[in-house]
MARTOR-326378 format. One line per 2 residues: number of its first residue (from 1); for each residue x, y, z of C-alpha. Coordinates in Angstrom, 1 decimal, padded with zeros to 4 digits. Layout:
N
NUM = X Y Z | ...
% end
This chain:
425
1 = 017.6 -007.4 -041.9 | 018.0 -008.7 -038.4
3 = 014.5 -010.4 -037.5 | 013.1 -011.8 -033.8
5 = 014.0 -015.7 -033.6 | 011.9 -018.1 -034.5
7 = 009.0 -018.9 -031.7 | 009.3 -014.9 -030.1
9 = 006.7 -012.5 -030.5 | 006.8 -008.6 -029.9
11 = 003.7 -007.5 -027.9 | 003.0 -004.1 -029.9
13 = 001.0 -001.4 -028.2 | -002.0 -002.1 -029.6
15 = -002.1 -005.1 -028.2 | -001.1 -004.3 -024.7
17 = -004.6 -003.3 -023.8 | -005.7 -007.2 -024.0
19 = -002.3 -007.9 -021.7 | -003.2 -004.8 -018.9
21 = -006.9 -006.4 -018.7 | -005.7 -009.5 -018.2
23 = -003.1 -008.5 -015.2 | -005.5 -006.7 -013.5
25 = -007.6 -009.7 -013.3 | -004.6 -011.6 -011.8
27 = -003.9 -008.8 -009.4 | -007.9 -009.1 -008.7
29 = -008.1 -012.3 -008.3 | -005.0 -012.8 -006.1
31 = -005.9 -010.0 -003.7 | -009.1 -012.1 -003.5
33 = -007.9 -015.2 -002.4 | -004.5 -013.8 -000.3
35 = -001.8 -014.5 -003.4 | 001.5 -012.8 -002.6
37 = 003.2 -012.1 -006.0 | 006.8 -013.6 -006.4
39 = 008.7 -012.4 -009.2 | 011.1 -015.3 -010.2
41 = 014.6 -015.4 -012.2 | 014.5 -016.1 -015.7
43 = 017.5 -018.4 -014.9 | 017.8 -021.2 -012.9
45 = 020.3 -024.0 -012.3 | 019.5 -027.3 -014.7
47 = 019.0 -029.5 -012.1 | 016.2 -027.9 -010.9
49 = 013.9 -029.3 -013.5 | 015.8 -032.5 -014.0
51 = 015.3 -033.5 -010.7 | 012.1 -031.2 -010.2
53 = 010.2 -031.3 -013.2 | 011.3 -035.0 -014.5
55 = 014.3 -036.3 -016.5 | 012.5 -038.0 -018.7
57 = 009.9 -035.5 -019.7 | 009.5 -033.7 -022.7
59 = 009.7 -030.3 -021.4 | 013.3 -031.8 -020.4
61 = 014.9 -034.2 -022.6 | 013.5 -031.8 -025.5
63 = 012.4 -028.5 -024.9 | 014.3 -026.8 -022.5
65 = 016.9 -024.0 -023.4 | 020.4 -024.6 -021.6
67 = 023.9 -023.9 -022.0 | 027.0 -023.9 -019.2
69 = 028.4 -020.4 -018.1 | 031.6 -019.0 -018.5
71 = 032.3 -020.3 -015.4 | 031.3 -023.8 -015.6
73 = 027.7 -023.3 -014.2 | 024.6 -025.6 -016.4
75 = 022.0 -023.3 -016.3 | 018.3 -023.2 -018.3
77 = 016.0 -020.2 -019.1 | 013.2 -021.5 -016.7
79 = 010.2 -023.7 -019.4 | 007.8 -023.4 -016.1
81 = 007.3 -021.9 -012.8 | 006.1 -024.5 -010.1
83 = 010.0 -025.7 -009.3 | 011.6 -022.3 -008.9
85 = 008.3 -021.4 -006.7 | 009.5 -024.3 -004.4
87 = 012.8 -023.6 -004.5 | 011.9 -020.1 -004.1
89 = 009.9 -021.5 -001.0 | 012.4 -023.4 000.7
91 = 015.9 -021.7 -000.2 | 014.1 -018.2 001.1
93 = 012.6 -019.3 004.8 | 009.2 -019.4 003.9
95 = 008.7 -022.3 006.0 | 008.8 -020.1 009.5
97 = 006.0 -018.3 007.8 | 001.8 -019.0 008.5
99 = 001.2 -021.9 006.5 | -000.3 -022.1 004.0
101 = 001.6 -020.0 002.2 | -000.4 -018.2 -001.4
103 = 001.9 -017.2 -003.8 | 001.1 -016.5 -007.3
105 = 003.2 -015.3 -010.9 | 003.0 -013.4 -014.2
107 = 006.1 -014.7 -016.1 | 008.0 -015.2 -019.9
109 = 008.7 -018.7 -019.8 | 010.9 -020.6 -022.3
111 = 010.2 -024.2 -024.6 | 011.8 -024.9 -027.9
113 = 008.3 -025.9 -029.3 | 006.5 -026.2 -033.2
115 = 005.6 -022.0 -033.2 | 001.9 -022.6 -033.3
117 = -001.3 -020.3 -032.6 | -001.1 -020.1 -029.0
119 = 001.8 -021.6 -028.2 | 005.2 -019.6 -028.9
121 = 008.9 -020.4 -027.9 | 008.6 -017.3 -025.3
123 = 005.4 -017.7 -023.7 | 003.7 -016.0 -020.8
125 = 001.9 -018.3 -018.0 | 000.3 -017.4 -014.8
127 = 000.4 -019.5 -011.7 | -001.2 -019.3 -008.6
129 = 000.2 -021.6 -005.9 | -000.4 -022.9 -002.3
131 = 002.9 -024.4 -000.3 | 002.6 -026.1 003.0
133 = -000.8 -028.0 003.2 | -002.1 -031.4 002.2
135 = -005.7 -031.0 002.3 | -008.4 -031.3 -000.6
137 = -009.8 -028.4 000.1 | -006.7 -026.4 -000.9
139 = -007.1 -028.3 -004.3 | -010.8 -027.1 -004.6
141 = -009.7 -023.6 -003.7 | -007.1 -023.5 -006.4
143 = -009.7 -024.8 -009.1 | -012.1 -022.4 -007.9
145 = -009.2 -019.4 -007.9 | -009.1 -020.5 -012.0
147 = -013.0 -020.7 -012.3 | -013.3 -016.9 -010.6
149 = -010.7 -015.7 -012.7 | -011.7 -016.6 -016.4
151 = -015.1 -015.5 -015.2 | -014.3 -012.6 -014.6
153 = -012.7 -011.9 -017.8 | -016.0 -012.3 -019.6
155 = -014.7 -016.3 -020.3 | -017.2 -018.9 -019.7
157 = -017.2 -021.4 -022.7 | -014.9 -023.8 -020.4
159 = -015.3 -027.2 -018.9 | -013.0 -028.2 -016.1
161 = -011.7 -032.0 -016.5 | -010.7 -033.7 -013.3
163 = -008.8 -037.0 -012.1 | -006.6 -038.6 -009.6
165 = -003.2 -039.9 -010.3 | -002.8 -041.1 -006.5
167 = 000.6 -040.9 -005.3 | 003.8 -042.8 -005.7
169 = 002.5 -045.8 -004.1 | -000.9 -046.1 -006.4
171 = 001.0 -045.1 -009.4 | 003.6 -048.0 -009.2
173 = 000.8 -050.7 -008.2 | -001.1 -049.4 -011.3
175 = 001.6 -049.1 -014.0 | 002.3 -052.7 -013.6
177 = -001.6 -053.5 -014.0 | -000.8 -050.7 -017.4
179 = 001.6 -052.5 -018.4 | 000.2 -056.2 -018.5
181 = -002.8 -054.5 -020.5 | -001.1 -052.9 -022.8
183 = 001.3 -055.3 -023.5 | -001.7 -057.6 -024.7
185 = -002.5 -054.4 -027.2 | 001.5 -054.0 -028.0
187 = 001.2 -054.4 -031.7 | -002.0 -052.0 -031.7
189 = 000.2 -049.4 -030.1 | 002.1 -046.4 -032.6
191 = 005.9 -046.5 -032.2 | 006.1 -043.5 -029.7
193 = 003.8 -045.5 -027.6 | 005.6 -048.7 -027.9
195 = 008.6 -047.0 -027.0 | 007.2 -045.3 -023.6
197 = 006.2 -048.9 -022.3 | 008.3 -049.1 -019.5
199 = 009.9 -045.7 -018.9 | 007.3 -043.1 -019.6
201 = 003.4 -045.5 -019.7 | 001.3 -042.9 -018.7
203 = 002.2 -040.6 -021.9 | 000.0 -042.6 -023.8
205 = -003.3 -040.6 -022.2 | -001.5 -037.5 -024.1
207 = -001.0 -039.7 -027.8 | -003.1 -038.3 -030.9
209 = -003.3 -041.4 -032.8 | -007.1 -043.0 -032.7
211 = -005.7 -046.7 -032.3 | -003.7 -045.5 -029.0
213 = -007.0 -044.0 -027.4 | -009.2 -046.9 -028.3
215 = -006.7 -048.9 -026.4 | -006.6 -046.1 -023.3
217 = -010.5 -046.4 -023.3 | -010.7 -050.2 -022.8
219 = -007.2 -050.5 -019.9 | -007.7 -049.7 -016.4
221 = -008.9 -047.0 -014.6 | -006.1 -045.6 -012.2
223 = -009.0 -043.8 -010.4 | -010.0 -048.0 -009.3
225 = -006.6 -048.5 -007.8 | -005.9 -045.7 -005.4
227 = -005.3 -046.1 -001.8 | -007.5 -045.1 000.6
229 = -005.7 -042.4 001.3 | -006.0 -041.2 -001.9
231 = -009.8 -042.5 -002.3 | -010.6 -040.1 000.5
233 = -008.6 -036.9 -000.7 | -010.3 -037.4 -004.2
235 = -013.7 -037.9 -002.7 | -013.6 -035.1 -000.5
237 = -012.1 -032.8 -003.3 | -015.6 -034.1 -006.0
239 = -017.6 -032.9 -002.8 | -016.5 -029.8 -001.6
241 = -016.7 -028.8 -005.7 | -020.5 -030.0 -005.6
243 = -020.9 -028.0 -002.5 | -019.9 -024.5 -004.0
245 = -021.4 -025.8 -007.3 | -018.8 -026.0 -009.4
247 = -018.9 -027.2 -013.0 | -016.7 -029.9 -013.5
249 = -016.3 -033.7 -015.3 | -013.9 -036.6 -014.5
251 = -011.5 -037.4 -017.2 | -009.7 -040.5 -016.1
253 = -007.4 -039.8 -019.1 | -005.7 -036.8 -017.3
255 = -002.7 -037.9 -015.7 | -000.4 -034.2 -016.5
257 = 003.1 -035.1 -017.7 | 005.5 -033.9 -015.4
259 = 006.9 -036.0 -012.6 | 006.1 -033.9 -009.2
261 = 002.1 -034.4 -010.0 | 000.7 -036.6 -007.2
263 = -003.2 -036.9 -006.4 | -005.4 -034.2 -007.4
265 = -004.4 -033.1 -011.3 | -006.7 -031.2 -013.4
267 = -007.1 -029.2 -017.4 | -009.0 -026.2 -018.4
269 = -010.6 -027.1 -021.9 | -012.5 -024.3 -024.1
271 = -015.8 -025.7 -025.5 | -017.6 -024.5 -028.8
273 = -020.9 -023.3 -029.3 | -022.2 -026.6 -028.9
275 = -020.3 -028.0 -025.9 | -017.8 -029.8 -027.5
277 = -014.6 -029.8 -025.9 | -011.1 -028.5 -027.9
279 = -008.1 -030.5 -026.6 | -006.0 -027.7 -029.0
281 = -006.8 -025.2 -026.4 | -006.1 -025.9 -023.2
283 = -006.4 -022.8 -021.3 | -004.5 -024.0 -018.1
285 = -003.5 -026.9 -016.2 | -002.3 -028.1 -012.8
287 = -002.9 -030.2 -009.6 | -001.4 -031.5 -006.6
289 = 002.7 -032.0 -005.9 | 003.2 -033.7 -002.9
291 = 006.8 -035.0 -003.8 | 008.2 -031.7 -005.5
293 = 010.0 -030.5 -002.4 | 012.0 -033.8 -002.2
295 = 012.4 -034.1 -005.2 | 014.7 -031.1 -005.6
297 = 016.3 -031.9 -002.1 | 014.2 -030.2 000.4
299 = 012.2 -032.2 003.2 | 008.4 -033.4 002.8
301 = 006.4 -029.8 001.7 | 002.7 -030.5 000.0
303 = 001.8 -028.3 -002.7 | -001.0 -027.3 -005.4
305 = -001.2 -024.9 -008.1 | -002.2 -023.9 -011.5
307 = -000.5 -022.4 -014.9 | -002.6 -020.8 -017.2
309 = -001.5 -019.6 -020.6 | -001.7 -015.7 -021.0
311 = -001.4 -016.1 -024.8 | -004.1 -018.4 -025.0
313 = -006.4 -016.5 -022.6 | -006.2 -013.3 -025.0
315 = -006.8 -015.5 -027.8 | -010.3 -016.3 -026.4
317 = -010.6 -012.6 -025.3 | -010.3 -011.9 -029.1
319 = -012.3 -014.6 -030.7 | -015.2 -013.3 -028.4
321 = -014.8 -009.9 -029.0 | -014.5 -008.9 -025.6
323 = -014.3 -005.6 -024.3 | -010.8 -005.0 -022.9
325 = -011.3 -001.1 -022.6 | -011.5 -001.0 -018.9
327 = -009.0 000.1 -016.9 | -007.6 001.6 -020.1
329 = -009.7 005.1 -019.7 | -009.5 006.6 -022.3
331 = -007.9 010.7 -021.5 | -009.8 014.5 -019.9
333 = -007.5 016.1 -021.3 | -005.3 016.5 -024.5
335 = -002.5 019.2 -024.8 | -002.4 020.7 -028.6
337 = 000.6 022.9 -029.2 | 001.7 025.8 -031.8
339 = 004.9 026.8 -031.8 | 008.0 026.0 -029.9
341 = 007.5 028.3 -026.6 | 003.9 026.6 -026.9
343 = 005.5 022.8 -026.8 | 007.8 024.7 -024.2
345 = 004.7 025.5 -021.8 | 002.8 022.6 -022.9
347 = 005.6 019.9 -021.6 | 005.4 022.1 -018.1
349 = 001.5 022.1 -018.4 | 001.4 018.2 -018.8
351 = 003.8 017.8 -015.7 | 001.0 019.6 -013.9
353 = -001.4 018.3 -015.2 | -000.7 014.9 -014.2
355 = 000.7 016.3 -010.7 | -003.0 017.4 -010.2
357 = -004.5 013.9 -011.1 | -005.7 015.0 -014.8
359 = -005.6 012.3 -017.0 | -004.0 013.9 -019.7
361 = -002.4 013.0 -023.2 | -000.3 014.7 -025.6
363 = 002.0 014.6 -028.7 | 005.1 016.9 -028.7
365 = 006.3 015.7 -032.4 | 003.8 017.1 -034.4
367 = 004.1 020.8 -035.7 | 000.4 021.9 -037.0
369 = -002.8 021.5 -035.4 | -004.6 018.7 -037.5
371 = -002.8 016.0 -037.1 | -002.5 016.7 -032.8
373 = -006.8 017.2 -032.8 | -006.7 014.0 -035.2
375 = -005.2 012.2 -032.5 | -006.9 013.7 -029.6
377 = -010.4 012.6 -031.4 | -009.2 008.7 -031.7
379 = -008.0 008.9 -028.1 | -011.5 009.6 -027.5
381 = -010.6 012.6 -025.5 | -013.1 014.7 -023.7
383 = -011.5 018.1 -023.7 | -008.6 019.7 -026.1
385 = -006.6 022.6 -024.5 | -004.6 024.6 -027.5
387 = -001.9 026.6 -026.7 | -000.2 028.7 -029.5
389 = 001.8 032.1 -029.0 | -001.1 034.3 -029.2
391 = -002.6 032.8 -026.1 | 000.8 032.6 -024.6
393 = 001.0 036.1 -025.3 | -002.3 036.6 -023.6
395 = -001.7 034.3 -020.9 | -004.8 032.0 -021.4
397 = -005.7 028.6 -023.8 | -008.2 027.6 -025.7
399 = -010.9 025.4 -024.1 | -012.2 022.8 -026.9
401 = -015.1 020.3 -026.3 | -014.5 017.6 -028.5
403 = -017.8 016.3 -028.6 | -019.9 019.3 -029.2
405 = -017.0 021.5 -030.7 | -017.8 024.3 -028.6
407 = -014.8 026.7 -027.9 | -014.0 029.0 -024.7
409 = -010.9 030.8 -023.3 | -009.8 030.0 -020.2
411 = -007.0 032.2 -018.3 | -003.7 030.2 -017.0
413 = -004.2 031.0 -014.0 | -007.3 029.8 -013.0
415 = -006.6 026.9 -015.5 | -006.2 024.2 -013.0
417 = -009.0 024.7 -010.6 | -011.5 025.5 -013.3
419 = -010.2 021.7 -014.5 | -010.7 019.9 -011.6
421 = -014.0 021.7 -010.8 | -015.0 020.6 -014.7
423 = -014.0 017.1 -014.5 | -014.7 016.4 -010.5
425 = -011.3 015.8 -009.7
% end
């Protein structure tokens, strides 16, 4: 038997109530705070996220799926959002719009991962993005877009960790001060670490091993070797979040390994029942990128978003048993049919039904009677109409309440109204 690759989930429908929840709080949240929805190709040119997202990444050099066309084209099933939102941004004329300009997503994306719980080979992320200012207070509005949303939800075991990475400048100035440190430490180091000395130094904040992070805690702080510039944007960012009160903690470990990241860069952790922080679960991610636009050959365009990891946000939803029913209501009206010139009518009657603004269910597949009230009872409908070839005959249904059993007959043709006058529609 053919199965689903390795890494690629079918989302069942049982499961699709936790997945409608959670897209009508992105459609909430985005009306909220003014985010557009852009719906983004699946495909995009490699060079986009070699040049966009980092050559020498992981996501990159390991993860991303790519082949050439037919016709000689390298293309790559997209492994993130941000670089196709910029080129979106800048290939499509945004820039003659009002700046800033809010845009936001609800994509698959694609990384040739370890399958692990929350994190699949097709994987669903959200982003909310803001194109076309530089100013802190965009960064605070993006955390506090994230904050809103998983509030909303009914999710609030979460700690936001915050740090600067500075820009280009800072960075170089402090990966040669990283370097003379750790090269003291060398033999300390793990191989992979060793290895990322000079090209890729700041992927040690992101190493597992113990001996690594004892070394991280002792180096310097990059936060103690940013420019003014960047001393200002960071310290007006840590004030306008005490000013709306927002929970947060510095992490000076958080540097986000992608190459576009500049200045602000921050990580949604989930904490247990005692505070303690899971770095398994990282519920979303972003920051600041400043130097994304040139990077992929565009002119000088600040930027700041978010991702956040739909699989991961229902797995929360789950483990606290949240109640994903809204939205999902549950129906008025269920058709039961008898009898083939029943189904007949009762297809016609649903098309009606719905016309009128009934919510209404039905099954068409099922002969006898049981089996359709079985299903109209775990539905959690309020009303059954039956329809056999007596009533036919007679030109009326039978009326069921589900909840008290009562029975009445109603005549078709004051079936409608009476509805609506019964359910307030």
């Amino acid at each position: 038997m053919i199965t689903s690759p390795k890494g690629i989930k079918d989302i069942l429908p049982q499961e699709e109530a936790y997945w409608d929840f959670v897209e009508n709080a992105v459609k909430k949240t985005s009306k909220a705070y003014g985010f557009g929805r852009i719906r983004l190709p699946i495909i995009e040119k490699t060079k986009l996220f070699i040049k966009g997202t980092g050559k020498n990444t992981e996501i990159v050099k390991k993860e991303m799926y790519s082949f050439k066309t037919k016709g000689g084209d390298d293309l790559t099933l997209r492994p993130e959002g941000t670089p196709g939102v910029m080129r979106a941004y800048l290939e499509r004329g945004m820039r003659s719009l009002i700046q800033p300009v809010k845009l936001y997503y609800f994509e698959p994306m694609f990384r040739h991962e370890r399958p692990q719980h929350g994190r699949q080979r097709q994987f669903y992320q959200i982003g909310f993005e803001t194109i076309g200012s530089d100013s802190s207070i965009i960064d605070a509005e993006i955390i506090q877009t994230v904050y809103n949303f998983l509030i909303n939800l009914g999710i609030d075991n979460f700690v936001f960790q915050i740090n600067s990475i500075g820009d280009i400048n800072c960075r170089s100035k402090y990966k040669k001060v990283l370097q003379d440190c750790l090269s003291k430490n060398k033999s300390v180091l793990c191989d992979n670490c060793q290895k990322d000395l000079q090209d890729r130094i700041f992927n040690i904040f992101e190493c597992k091993e113990e001996h690594c992070q004892q070394i991280v805690r002792i180096s310097p702080k990059i936060i103690d070797n940013l420019c003014d510039l960047c001393r200002i944007h960071f310290k007006e960012l840590l004030e306008i979040l005490d000013e709306i009160e927002m929970p947060y903690s510095l992490n000076h470990s958080i540097v986000r390994g992608l190459d576009y990241y500049t200045r602000t860069v921050f990580e949604v952790l989930t904490v247990d029942e005692f505070g303690q922080m899971s770095s398994q679960l990282s519920l979303a991610g972003g920051g600041r990128y400043d130097s994304l636009s040139e990077s992929i050959g565009g002119p000088k365009i600040s930027g700041s978003g978010v991702a956040i990891g739909v699989e991961r946000i229902i797995s929360v939803l789950e483990d606290k048993n949240i109640d994903v029913s809204s939205g999902n209501k549950n129906p008025d009206i269920f058709i039961a049919q008898l009898g083939f010139t029943a189904k007949k009518y009762g297809l016609k009657l649903f098309d009606i039904l719905v016309e009128s603004g009934i919510n209404v269910e039905a099954t068409f597949s099922k002969d006898s009677l049981s089996p359709q009230l079985k299903l109209a009872d775990s539905k959690g409908a309020r009303y059954t109409i039956i329809i056999g070839e007596k009533e036919l005959k007679d030109k009326n249904v039978l009326f069921s309440n589900m909840k008290s059993g009562n029975q009445e007959i109603l005549q078709i043709k004051n079936l409608i109204p009476e509805l609506k006058n019964r359910l307030n529609v």
